[in-house]
C-alpha positions, 0 to 999 in steps of 0.5 A, spaced: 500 500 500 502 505 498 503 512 502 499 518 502 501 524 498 504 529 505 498 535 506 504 540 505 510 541 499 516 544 502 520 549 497 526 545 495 520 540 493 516 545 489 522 547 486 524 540 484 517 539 480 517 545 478 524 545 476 526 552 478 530 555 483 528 556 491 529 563 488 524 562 483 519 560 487 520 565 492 518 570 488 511 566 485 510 566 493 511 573 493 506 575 487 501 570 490 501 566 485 503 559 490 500 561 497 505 560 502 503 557 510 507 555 515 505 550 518 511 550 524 516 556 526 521 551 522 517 550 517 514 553 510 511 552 505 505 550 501 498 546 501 498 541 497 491 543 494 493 550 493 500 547 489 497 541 485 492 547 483 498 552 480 500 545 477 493 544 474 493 552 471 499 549 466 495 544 463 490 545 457 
């Protein structure tokens, strides 16, 4: 059985999928393109949801 996807997709995971740099995704952070949480003071990042929904925006 295989695990479930995390709630949470961290920076340099997001980067990864998205082949940008942290700076690059940084920047879609701040332009509000990906909504950035923190869901612990060491912690951030983005909600699942909200990042496979930026994914989806690409595909037509």
């Amino acid at each position: 059985m295989s695990k479930p996807f995390p709630e949470h997709v961290t920076r340099a995971e997001a980067a990864q999928v998205l082949r940008l740099s942290l700076r690059q995704v940084d920047r879609l952070a701040e332009t509000g393109k990906l909504k950035k949480k923190k869901p612990s003071a060491s912690r951030s990042g983005f909600d699942r949801e909200d990042f496979d929904h930026y994914l989806k925006s690409f595909v037509h």
